[in-house]
ZAZAMI-405498 format. One record per residue: x, y, z of N, C-alpha, C in turn; residue in three letters. Coordinates in steps of 0.2 Angstrom, whole numbers, plus 5000, padded with zeros to 4 digits. Layout:
# residues N
XYZXYZXYZala...
# end
This chain:
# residues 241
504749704810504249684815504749664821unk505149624820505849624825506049674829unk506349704824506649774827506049814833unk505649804831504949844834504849814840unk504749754840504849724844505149714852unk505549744848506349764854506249804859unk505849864857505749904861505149894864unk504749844865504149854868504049794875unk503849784878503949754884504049684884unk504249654890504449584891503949544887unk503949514884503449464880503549384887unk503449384892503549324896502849294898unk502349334893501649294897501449234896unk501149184897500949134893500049124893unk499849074888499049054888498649054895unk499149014899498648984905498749034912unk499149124909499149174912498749214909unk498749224903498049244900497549234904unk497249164904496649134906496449154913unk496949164916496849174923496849274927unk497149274921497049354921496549374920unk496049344917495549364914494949354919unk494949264919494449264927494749294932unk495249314934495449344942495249404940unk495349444936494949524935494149524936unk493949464935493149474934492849444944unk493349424946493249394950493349434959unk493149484960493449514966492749544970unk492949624971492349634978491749664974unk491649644967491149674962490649584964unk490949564963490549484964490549464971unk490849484976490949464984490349514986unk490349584985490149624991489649664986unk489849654980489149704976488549654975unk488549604973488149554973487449554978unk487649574984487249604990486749624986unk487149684987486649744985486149744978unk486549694971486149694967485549644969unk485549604974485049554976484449604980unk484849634984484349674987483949734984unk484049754979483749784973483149774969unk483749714966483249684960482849634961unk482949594968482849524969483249484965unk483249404969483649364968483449324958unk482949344954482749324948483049384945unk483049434946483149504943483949504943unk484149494949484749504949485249454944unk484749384944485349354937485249364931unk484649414929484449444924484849484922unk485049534926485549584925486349554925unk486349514928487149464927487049424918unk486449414917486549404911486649424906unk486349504907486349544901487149574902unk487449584910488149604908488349574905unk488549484905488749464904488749444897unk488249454894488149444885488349524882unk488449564886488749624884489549634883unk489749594889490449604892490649554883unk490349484884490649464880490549474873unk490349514868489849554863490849594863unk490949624868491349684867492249654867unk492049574872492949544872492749514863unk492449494862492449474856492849514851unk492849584852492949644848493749654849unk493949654855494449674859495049614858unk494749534856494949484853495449484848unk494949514843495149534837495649594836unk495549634839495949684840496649654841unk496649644847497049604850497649574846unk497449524844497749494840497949494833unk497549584831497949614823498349664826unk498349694833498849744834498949704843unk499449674842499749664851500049704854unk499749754858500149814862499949824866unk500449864873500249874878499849924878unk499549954873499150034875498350004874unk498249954870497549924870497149964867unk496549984872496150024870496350084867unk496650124871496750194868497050194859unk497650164860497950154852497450124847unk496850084849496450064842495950124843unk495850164847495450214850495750264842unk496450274844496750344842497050304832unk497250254834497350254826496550234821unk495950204824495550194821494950254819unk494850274826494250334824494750414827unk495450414831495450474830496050504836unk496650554836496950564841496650574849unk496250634846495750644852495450584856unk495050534852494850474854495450454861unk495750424856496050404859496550414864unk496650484866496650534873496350514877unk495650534875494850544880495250454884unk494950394879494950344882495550324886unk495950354885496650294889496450354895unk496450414897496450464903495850424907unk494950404904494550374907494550314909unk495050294905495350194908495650214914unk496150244913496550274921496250294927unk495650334926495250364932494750314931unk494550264927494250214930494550184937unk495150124933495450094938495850144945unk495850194944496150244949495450244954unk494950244955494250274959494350194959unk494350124955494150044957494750014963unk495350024961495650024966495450054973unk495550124972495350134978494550074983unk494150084978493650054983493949984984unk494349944980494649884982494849874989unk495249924989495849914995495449915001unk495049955000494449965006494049905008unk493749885003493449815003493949765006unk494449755005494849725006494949715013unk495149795016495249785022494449775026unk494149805025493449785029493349715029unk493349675025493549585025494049575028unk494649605030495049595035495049585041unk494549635042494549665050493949625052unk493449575048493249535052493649485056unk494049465053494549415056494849445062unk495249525060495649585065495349615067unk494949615071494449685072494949745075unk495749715078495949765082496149805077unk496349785070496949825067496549855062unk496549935060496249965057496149945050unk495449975045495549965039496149965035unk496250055037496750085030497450045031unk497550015039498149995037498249925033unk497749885033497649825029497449845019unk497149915019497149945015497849945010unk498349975016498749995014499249935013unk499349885016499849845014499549795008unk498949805006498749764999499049824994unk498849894996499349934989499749924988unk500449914994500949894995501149844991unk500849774992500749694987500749714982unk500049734979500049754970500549814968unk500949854972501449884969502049864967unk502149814970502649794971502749724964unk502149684965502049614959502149664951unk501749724951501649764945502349794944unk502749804950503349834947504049794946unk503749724949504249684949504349634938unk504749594940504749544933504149534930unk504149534923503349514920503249424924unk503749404922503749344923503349324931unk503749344936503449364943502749384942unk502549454942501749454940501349414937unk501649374931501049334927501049274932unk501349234936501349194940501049204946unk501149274951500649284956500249274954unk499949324947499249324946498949264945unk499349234942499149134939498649114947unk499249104952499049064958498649124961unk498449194963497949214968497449204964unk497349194954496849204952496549124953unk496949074953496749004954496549014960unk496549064966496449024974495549064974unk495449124971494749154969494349104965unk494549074959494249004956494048964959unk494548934963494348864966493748904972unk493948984976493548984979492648984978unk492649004971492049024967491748954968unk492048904967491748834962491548794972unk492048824977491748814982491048834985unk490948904984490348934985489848884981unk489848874976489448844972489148794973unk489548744975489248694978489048704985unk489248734989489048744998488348764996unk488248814990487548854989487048794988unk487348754983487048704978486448654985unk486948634989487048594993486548634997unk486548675000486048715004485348715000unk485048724994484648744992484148674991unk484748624991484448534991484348534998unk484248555003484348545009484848475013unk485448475010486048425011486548465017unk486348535018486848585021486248635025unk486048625034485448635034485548715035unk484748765036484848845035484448855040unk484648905044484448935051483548965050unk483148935052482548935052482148905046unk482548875044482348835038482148745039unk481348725038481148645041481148615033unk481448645028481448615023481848635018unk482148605013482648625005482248695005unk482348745001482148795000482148774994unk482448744990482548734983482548824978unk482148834974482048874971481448934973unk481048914980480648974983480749034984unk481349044984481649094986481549144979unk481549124974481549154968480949184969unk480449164971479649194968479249204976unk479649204982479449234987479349304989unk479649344986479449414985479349454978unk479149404974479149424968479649414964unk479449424955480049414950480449484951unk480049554952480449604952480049634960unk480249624964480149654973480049734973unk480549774968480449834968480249864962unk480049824957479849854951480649814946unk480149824940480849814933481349864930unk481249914932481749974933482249944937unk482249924945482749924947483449884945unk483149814941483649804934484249854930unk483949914930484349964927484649984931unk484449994938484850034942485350014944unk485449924944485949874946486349864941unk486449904934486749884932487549904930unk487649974935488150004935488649944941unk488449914945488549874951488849804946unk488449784941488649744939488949744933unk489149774930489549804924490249824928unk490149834935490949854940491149774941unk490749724941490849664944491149634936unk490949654933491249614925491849644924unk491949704927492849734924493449704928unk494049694922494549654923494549614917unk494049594913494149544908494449604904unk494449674901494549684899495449704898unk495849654903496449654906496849634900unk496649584897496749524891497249574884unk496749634884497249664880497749694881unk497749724887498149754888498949724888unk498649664891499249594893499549554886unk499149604880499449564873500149604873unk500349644875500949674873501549654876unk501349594883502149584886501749484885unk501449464883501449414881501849364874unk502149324874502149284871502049254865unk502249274857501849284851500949284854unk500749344854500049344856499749334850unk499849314845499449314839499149244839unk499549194840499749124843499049094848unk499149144854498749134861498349154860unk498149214856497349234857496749224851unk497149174845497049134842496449074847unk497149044849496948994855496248994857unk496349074861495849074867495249084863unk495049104857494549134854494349054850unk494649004850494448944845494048924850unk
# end
């Protein structure tokens, strides 16, 4: 197992880069900018309906990915349990479609990204804001593992802290503590049942849930980060107790 070892990447991750790997991948322009649109869909009951059902889905699957995890730690993840449990081909198919996933997610990232920029810069174009965030992620991915487990540590805490922010400004607004532009009262929970449980019907839940099953990817990162991680057998032990 040593010998093996040897050859296979920097083991320099720790538990509390785990954990943040985990929430920073769930945490981007799936949650910031899709969130909209599932609201405007499903409505505001509908749309937590569909974040629940991702979410008891999402976790249904890291459950699995856990375990995996933690009987084979390697960097190939899926495709390797893909190709040694059910088949070569399998496990083809899947590592080539994990690629062109995050190949097409990137892209709209960087776009998102810039667009959020240019509110502040209206002068300086998308793509060039685009372009210097691929520039950043190429360079932390190409750099020391240690260096990347650590950017991602602190931009994953500054997305956290920002979440736990929103929550309360929202919280705070809905008690009427933080007052609302045409608003003579707390709006509390009216909003839920002002246009309806489902505004467009209950299908639209379905149609949302490509938008939010985009918002839950990145947990799946965890595995892929057992291979340069730190007796991961240890850590992801940990993380599942």
């Amino acid at each position: 197992m040593e010998n093996k070892r040897k050859h296979d990447f920097q083991r320099q991750m720790q538990a509390r880069h785990i954990i943040m790997l985990s929430l920073g991948g769930v945490i981007g322009t799936g949650l910031f900018l899709s969130s909209g649109y599932t609201i405007h869909q499903a409505g505001p009951f509908g749309t937590i309906l569909s974040y629940l059902i991702g979410a008891l889905v999402v976790y249904l699957v890291m459950l699995c990915l856990g375990e995996l995890s933690v009987h084979m730690p390697e960097s190939g993840a899926f495709h390797s349990y893909a190709a040694k449990y059910i088949g070569p081909g399998t496990g083809y198919t899947v590592a080539w479609l994990y690629w062109l996933t995050w190949t097409v997610a990137l892209g709209s990232e960087f776009t998102a990204a810039g667009l959020l920029m240019q509110r502040w810069f209206p002068s300086i174009s998308v793509w060039i804001w685009s372009a210097l965030f691929a520039i950043l992620v190429l360079a932390l991915n190409a750099w020391t593992v240690k260096f990347f487990a650590e950017s991602e540590f602190w931009f994953a805490s500054i997305k956290v802290f920002a979440i736990v922010i929103f929550i309360i400004l929202g919280a705070a607004a809905m008690v009427g503590f933080i007052p609302i532009i045409n608003a003579q009262s707390a709006p509390l929970f009216s909003n839920f049942t002002s246009a309806g449980l489902f505004p467009n019907g209950a299908f639209a839940i379905l149609m949302t849930m490509l938008a939010v099953n985009f918002a839950f990817s990145g947990t799946e990162l965890i595995g892929i980060a057992a291979g340069e991680t730190v007796n991961p057998e240890k850590r992801y032990q940990r993380q599942s107790v």
